[in-house]
PDB file of N, CA, C and O in Angstrom, chain B, residues numbered from 101:
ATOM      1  N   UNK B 101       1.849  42.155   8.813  1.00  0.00           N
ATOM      2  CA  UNK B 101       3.147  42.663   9.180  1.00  0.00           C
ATOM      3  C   UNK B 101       4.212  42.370   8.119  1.00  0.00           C
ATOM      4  O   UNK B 101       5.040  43.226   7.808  1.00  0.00           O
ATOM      5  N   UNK B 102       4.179  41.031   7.513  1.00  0.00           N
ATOM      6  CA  UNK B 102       5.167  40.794   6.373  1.00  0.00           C
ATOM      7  C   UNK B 102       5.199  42.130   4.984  1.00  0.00           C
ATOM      8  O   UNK B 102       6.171  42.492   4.321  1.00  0.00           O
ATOM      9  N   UNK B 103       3.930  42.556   4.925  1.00  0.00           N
ATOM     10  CA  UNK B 103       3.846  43.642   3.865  1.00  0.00           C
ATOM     11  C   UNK B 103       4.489  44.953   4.274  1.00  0.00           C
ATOM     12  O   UNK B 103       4.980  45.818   3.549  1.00  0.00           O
ATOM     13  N   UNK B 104       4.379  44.910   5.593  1.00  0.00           N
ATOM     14  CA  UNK B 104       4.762  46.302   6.327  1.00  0.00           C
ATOM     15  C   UNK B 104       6.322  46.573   6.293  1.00  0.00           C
ATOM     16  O   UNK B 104       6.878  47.502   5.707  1.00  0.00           O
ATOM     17  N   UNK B 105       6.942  45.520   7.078  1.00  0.00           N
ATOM     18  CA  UNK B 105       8.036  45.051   6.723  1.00  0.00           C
ATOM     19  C   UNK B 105       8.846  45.127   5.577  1.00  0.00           C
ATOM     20  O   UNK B 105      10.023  45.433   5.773  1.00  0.00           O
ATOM     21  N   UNK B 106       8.528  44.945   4.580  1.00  0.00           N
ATOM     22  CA  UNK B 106       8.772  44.639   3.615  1.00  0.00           C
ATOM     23  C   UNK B 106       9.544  45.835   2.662  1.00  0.00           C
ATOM     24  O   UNK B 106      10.631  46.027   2.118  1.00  0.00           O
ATOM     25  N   UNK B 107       7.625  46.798   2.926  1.00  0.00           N
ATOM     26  CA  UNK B 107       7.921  48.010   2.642  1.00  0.00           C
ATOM     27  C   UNK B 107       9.297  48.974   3.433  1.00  0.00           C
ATOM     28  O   UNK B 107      10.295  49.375   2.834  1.00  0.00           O
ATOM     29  N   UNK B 108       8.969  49.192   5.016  1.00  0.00           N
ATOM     30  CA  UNK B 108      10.215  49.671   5.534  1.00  0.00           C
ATOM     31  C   UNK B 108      11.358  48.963   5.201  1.00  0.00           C
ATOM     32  O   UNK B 108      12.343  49.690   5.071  1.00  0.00           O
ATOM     33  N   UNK B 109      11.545  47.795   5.024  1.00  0.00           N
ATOM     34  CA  UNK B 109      13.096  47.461   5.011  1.00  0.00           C
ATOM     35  C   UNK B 109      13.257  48.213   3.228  1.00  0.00           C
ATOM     36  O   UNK B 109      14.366  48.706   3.023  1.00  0.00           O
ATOM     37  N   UNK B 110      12.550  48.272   2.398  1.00  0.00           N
ATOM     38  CA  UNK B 110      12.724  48.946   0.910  1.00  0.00           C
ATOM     39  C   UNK B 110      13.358  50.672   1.140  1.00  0.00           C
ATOM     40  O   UNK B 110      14.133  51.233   0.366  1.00  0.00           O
ATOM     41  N   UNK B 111      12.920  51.116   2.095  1.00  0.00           N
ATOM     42  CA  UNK B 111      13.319  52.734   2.397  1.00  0.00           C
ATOM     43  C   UNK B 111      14.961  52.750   2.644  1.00  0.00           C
ATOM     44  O   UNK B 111      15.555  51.882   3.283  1.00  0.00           O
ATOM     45  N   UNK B 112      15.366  53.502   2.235  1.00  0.00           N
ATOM     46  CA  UNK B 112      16.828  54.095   2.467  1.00  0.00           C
ATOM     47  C   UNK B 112      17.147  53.938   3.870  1.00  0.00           C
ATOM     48  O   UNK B 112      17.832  52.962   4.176  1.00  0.00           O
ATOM     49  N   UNK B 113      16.685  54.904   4.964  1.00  0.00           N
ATOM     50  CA  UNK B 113      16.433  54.815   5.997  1.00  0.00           C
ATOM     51  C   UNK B 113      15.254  54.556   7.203  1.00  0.00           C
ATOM     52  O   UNK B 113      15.036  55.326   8.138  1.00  0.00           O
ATOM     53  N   UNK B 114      14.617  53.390   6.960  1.00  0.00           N
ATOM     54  CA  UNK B 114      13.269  53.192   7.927  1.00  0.00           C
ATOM     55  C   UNK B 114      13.057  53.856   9.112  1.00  0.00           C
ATOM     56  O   UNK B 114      11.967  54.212   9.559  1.00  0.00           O
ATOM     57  N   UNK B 115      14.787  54.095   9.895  1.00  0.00           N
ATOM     58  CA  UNK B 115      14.029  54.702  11.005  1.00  0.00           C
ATOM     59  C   UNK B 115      13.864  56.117  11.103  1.00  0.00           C
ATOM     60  O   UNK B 115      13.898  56.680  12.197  1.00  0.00           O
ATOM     61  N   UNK B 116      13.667  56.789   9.916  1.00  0.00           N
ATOM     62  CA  UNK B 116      12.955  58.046   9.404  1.00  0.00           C
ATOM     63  C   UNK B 116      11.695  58.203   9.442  1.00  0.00           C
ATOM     64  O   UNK B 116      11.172  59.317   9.411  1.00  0.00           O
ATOM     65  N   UNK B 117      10.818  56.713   9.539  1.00  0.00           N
ATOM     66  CA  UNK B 117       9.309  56.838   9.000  1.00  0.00           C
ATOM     67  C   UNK B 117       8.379  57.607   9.621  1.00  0.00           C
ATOM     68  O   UNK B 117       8.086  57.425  10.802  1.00  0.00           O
ATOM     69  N   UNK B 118       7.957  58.324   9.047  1.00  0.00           N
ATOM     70  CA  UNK B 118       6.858  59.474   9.928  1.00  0.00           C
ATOM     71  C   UNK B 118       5.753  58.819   9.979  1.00  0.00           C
ATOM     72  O   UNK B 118       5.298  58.135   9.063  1.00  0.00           O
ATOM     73  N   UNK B 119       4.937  59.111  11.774  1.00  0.00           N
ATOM     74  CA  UNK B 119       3.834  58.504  11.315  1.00  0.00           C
ATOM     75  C   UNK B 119       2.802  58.739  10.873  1.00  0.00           C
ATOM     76  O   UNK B 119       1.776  58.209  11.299  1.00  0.00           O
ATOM     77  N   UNK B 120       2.833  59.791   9.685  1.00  0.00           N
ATOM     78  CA  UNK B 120       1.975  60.208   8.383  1.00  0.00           C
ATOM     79  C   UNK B 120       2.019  58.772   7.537  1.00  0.00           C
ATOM     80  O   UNK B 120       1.149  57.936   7.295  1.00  0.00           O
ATOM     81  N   UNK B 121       3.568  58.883   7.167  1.00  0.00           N
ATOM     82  CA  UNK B 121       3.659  57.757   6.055  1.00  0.00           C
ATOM     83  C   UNK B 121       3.552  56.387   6.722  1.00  0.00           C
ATOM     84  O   UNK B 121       2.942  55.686   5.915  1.00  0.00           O
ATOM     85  N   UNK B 122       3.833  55.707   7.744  1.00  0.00           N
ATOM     86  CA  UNK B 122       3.413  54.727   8.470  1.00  0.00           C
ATOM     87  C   UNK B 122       1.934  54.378   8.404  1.00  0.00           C
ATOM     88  O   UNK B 122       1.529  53.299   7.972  1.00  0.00           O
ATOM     89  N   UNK B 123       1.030  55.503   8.925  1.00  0.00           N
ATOM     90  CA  UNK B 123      -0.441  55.471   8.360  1.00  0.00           C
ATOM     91  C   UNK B 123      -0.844  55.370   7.101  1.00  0.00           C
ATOM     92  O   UNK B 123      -1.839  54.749   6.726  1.00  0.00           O
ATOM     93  N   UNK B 124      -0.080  55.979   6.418  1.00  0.00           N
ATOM     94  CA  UNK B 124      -1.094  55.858   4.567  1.00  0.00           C
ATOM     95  C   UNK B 124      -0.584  54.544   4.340  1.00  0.00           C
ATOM     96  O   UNK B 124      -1.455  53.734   4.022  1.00  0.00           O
ATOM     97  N   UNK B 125       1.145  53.892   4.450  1.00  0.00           N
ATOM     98  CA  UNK B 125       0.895  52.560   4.076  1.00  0.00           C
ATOM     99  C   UNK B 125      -0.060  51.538   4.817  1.00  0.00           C
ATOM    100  O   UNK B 125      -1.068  50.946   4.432  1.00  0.00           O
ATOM    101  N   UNK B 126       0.650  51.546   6.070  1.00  0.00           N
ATOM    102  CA  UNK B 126      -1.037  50.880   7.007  1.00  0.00           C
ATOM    103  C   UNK B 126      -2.286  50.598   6.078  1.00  0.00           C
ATOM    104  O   UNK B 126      -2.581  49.502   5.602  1.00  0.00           O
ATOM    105  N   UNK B 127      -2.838  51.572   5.940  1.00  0.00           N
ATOM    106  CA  UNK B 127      -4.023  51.927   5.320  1.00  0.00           C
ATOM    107  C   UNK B 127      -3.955  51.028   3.676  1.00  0.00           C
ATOM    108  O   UNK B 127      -4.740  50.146   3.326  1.00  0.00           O
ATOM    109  N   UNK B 128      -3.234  51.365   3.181  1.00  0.00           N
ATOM    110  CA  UNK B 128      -3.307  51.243   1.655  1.00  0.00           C
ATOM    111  C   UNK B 128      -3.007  49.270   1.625  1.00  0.00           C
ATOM    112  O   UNK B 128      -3.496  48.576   0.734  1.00  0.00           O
ATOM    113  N   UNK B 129      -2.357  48.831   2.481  1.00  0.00           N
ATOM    114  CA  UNK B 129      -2.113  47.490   2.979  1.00  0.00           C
ATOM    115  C   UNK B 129      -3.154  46.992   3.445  1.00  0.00           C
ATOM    116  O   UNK B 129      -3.654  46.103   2.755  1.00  0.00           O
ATOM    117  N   UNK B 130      -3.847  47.352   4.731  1.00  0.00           N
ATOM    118  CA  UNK B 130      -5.309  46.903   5.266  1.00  0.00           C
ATOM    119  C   UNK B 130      -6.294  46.767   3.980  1.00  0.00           C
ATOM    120  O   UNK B 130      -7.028  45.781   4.040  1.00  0.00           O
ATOM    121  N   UNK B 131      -6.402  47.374   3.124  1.00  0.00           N
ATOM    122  CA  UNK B 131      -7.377  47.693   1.917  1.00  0.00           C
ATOM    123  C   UNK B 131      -6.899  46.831   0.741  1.00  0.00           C
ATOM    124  O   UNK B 131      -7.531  46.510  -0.266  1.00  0.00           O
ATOM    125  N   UNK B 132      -5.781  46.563   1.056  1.00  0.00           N
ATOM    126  CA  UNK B 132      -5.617  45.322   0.216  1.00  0.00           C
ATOM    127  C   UNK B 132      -5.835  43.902   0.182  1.00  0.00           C
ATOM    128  O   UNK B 132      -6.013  43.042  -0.680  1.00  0.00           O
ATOM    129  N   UNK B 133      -5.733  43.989   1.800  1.00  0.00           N
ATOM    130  CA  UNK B 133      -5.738  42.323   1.836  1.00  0.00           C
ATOM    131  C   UNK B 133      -7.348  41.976   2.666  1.00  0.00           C
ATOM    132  O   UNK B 133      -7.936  40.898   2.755  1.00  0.00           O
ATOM    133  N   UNK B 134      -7.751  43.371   3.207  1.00  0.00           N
ATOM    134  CA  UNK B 134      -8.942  43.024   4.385  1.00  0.00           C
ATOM    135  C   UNK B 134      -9.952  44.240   3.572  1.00  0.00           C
ATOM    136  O   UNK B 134     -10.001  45.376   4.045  1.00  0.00           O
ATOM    137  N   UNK B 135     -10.782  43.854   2.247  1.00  0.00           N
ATOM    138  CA  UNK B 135     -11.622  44.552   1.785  1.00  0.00           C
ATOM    139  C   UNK B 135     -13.011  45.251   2.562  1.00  0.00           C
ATOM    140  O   UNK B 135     -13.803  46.137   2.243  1.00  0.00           O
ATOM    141  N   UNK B 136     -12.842  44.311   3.805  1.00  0.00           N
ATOM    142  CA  UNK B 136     -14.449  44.632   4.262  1.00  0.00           C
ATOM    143  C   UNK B 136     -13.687  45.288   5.639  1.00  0.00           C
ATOM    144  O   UNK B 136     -14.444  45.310   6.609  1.00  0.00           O
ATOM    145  N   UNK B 137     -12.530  45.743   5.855  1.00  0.00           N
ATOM    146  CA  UNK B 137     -12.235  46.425   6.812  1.00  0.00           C
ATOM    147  C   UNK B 137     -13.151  47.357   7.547  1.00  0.00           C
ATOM    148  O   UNK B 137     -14.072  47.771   6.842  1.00  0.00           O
ATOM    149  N   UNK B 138     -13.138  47.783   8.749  1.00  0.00           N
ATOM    150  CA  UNK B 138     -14.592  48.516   9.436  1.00  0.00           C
ATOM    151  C   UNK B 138     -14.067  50.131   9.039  1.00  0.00           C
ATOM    152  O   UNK B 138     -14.343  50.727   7.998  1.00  0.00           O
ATOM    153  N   UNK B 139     -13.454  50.507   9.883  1.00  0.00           N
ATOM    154  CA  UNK B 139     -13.251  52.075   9.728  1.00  0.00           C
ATOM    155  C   UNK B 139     -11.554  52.389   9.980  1.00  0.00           C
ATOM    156  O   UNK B 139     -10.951  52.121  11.019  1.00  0.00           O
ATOM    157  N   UNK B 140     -10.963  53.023   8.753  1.00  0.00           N
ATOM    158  CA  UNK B 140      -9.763  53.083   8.475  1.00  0.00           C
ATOM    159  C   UNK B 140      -9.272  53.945   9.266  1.00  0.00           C
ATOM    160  O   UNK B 140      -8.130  53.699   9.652  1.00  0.00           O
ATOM    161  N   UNK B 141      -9.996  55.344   9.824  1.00  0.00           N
ATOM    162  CA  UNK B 141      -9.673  55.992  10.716  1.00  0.00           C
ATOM    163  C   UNK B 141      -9.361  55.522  12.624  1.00  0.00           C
ATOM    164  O   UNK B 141      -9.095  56.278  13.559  1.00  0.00           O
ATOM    165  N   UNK B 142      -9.515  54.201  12.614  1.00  0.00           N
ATOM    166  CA  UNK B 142      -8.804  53.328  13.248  1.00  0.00           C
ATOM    167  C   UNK B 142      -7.323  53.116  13.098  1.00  0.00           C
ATOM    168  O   UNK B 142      -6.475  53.083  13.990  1.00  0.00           O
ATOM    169  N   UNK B 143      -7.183  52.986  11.875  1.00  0.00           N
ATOM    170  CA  UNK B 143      -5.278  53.494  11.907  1.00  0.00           C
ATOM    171  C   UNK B 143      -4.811  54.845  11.622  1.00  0.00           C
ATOM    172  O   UNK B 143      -4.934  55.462  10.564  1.00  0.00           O
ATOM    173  N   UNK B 144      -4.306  55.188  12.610  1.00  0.00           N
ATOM    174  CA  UNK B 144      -3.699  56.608  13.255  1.00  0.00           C
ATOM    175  C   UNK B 144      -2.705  56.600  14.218  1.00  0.00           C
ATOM    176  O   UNK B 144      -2.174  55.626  14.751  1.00  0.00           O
ATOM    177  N   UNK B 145      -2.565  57.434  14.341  1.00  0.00           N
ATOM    178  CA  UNK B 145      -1.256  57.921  15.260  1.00  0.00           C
ATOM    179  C   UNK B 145      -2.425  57.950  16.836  1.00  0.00           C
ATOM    180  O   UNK B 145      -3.554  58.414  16.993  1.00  0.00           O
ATOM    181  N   UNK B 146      -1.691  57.384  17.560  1.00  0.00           N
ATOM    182  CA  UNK B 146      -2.305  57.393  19.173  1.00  0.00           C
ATOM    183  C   UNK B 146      -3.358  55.966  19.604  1.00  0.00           C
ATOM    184  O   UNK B 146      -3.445  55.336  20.658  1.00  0.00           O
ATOM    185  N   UNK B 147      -4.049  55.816  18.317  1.00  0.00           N
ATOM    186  CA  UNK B 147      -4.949  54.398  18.316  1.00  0.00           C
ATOM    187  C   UNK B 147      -3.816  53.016  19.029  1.00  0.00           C
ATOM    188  O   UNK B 147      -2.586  53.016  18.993  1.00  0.00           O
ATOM    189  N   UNK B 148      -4.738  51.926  19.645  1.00  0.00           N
ATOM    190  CA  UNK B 148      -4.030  50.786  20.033  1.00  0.00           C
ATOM    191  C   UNK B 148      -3.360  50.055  18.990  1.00  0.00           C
ATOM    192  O   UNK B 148      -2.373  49.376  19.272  1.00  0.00           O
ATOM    193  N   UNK B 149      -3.794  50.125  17.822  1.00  0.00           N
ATOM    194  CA  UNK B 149      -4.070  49.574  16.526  1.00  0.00           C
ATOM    195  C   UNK B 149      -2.743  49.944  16.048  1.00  0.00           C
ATOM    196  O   UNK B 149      -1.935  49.095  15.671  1.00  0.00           O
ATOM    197  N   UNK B 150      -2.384  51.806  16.061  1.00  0.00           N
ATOM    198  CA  UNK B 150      -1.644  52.176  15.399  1.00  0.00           C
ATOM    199  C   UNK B 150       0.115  51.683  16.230  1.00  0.00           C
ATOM    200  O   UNK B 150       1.174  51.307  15.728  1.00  0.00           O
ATOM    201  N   UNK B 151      -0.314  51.932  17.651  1.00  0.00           N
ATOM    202  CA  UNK B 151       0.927  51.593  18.537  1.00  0.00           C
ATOM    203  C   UNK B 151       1.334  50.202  18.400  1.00  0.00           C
ATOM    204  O   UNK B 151       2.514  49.937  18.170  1.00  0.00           O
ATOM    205  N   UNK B 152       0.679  49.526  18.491  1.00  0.00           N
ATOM    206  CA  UNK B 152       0.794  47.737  18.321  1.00  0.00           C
ATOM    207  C   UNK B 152       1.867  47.934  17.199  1.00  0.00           C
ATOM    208  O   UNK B 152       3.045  48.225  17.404  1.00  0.00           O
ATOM    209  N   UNK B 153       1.229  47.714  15.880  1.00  0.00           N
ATOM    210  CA  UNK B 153       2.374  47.818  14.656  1.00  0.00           C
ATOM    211  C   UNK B 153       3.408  49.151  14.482  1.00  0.00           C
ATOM    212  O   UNK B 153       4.260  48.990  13.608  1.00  0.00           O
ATOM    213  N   UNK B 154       3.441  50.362  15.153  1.00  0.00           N
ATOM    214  CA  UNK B 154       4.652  50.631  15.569  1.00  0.00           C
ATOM    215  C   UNK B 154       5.754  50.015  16.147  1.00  0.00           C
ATOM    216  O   UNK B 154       6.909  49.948  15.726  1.00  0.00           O
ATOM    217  N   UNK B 155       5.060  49.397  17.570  1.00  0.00           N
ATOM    218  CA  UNK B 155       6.041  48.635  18.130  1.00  0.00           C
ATOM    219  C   UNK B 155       6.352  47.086  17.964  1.00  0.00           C
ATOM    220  O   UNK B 155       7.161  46.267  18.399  1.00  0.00           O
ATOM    221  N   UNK B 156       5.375  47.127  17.183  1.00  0.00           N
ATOM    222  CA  UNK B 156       6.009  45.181  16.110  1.00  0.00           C
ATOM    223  C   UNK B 156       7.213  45.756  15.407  1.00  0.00           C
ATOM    224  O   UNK B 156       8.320  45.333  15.737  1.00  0.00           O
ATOM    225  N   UNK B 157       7.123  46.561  14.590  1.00  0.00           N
ATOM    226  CA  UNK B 157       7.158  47.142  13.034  1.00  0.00           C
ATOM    227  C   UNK B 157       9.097  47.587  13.817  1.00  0.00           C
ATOM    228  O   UNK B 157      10.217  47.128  13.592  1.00  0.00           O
ATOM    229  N   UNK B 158       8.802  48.175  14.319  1.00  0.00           N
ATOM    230  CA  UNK B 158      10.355  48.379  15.196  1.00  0.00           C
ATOM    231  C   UNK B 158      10.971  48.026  15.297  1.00  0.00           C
ATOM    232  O   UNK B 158      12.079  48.299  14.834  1.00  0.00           O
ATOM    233  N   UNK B 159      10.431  46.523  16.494  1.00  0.00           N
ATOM    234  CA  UNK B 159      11.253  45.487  17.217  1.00  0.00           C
ATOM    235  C   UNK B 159      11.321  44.816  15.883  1.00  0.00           C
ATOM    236  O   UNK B 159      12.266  44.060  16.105  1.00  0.00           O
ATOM    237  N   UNK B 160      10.942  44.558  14.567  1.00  0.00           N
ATOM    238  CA  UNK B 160      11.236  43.324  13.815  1.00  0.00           C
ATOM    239  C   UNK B 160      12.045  44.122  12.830  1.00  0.00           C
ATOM    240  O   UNK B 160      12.560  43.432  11.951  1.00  0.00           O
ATOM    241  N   UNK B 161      12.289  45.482  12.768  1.00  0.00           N
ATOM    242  CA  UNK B 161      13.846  45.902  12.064  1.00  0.00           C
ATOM    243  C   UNK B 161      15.013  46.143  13.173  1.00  0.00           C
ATOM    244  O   UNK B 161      16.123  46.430  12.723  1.00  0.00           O
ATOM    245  N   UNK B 162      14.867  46.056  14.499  1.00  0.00           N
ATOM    246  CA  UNK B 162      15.969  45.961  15.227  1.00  0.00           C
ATOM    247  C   UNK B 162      16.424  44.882  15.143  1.00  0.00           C
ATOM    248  O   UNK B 162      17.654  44.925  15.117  1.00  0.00           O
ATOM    249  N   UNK B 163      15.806  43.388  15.057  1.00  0.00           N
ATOM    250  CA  UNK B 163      16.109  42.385  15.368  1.00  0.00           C
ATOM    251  C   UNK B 163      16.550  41.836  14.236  1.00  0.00           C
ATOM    252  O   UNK B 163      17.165  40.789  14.440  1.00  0.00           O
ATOM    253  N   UNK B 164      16.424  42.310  12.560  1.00  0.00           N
ATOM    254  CA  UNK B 164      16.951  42.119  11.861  1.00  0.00           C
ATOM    255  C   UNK B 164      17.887  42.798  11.166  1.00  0.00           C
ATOM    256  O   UNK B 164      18.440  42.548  10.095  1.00  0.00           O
ATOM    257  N   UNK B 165      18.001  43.838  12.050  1.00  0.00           N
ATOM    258  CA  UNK B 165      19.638  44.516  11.700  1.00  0.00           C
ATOM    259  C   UNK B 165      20.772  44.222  12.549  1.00  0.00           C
ATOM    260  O   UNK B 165      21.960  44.414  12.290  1.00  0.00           O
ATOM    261  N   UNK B 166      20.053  43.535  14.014  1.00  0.00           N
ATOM    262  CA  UNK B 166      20.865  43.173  14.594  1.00  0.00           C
ATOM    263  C   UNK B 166      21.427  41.711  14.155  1.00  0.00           C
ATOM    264  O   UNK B 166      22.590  41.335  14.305  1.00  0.00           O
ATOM    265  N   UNK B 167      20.539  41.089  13.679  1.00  0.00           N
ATOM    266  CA  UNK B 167      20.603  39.396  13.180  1.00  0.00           C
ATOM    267  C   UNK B 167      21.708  39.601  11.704  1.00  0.00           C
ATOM    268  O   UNK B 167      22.708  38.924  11.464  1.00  0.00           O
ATOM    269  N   UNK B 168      21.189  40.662  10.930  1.00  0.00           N
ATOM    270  CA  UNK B 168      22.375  40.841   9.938  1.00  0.00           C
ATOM    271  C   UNK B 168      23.665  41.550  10.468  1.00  0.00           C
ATOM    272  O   UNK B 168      24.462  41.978   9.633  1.00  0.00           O
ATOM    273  N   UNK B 169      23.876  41.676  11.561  1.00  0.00           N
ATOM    274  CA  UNK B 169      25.180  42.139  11.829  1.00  0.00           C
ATOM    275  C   UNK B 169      26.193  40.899  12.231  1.00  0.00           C
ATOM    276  O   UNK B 169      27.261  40.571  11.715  1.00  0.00           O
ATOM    277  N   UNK B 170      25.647  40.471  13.066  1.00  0.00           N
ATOM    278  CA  UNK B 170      25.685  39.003  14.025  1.00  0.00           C
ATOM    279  C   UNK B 170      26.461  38.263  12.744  1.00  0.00           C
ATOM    280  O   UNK B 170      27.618  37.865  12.874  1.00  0.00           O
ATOM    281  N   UNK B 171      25.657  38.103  11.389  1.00  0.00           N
ATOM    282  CA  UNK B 171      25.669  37.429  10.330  1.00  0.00           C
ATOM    283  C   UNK B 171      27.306  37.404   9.448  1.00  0.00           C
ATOM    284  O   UNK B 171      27.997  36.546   8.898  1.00  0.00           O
ATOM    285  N   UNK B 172      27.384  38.782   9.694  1.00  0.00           N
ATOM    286  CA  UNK B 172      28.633  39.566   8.849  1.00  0.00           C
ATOM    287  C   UNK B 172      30.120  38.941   9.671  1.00  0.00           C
ATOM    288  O   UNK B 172      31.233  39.314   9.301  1.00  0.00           O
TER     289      UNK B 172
END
């Protein structure tokens, strides 16, 4: 999730992300750090897999736009 993160908070606007591009980074991230990964077509749009880190991936830029507001 820290890589995922990372990446969306880098975008102009994250909460644009389609989940085309949500999947290819997914993907290109899993393959980086988990070489012996089983089957990539496991991350997709509708999978448990894919919803889970949607809704991490969400709640942890709400909570840090809300935490940087709080901040200001």
């Amino acid at each position: 999730m820290p890589a995922l993160l990372v990446w969306a908070g880098s975008l102009a606007d994250p909460w644009t992300i389609s989940d085309d591009e949500l999947m290819q980074s997914l993907r290109i991230i899993i393959l980086t750090i988990a070489l012996d990964f089983g089957d990539l077509n496991d991350i997709r749009p509708g999978t448990a897999t894919f919803n889970i880190v949607l809704f991490t991936l969400f709640t942890l830029l709400l909570d840090s736009r809300f935490l940087g507001q709080a901040c200001q």
